[in-house]
C-alpha positions in Angstrom: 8.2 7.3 -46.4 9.1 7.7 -42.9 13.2 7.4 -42.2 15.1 9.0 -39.6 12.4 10.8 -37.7 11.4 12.5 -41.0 8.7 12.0 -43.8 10.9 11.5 -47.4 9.7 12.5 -50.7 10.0 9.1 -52.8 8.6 10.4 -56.1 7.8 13.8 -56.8 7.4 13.5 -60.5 4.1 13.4 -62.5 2.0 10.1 -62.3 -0.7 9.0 -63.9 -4.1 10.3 -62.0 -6.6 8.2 -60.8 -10.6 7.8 -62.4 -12.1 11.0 -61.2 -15.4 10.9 -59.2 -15.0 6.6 -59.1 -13.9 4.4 -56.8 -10.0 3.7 -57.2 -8.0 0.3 -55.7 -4.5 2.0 -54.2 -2.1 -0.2 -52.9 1.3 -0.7 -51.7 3.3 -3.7 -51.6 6.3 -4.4 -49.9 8.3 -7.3 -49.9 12.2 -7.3 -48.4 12.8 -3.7 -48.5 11.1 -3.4 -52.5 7.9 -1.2 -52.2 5.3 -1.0 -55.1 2.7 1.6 -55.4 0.0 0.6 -57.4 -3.3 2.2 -58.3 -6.6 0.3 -60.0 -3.6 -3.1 -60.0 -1.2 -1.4 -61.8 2.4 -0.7 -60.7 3.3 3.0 -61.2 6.0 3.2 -58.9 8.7 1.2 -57.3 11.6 1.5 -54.8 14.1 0.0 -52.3 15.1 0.9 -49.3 16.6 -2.0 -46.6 16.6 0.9 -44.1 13.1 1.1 -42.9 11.9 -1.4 -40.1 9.2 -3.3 -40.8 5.4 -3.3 -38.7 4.6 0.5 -39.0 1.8 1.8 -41.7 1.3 5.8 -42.4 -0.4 7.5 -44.8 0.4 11.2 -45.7 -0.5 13.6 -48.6 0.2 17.1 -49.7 -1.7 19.8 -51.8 -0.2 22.1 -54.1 -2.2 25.1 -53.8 -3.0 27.4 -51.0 -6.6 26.8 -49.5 -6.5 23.5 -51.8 -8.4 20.4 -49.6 -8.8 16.9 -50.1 -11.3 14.4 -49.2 -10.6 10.7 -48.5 -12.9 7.9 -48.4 -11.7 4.2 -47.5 -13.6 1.3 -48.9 -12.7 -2.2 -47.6 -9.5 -1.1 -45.9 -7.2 -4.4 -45.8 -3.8 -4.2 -44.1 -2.2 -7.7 -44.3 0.9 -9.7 -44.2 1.7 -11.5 -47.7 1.7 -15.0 -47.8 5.2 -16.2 -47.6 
């Protein structure tokens, strides 16, 4: 997450990984300051913070190994305000 004019690490344990070589669902949620981060519609991680101002969307990642790479594809991207 971005706070402060800095990117903050908000879980750096192990997670679950997603299917390998399918098509995964990744989503976050956020709903008065709560954020869930799900993956094929399953929560596996979840925190506050009332800090952040709301209307900005980022996406970051980082890779463990030297000369590691990634590749992202986006399916049906869909940024949209929850019903209230």
């Amino acid at each position: 997450m971005r706070k402060d004019n800095a990117w903050q690490t908000i879980q750096d344990d192990y997670l679950p990984e997603p299917v390998s070589r399918v098509w995964n669902k990744v989503a976050v949620l956020a709903v008065e300051g709560v954020f869930y981060f799900l993956v094929n519609d399953s929560i596996i991680y979840s925190t506050q913070d009332h800090s952040l101002p709301p209307g900005d969307l980022g996406l970051i990642y980082s890779l463990d190994y030297p000369r590691a790479f990634a590749i992202f594809e986006f399916d049906e991207f869909i940024l949209r305000q929850p019903q209230k």
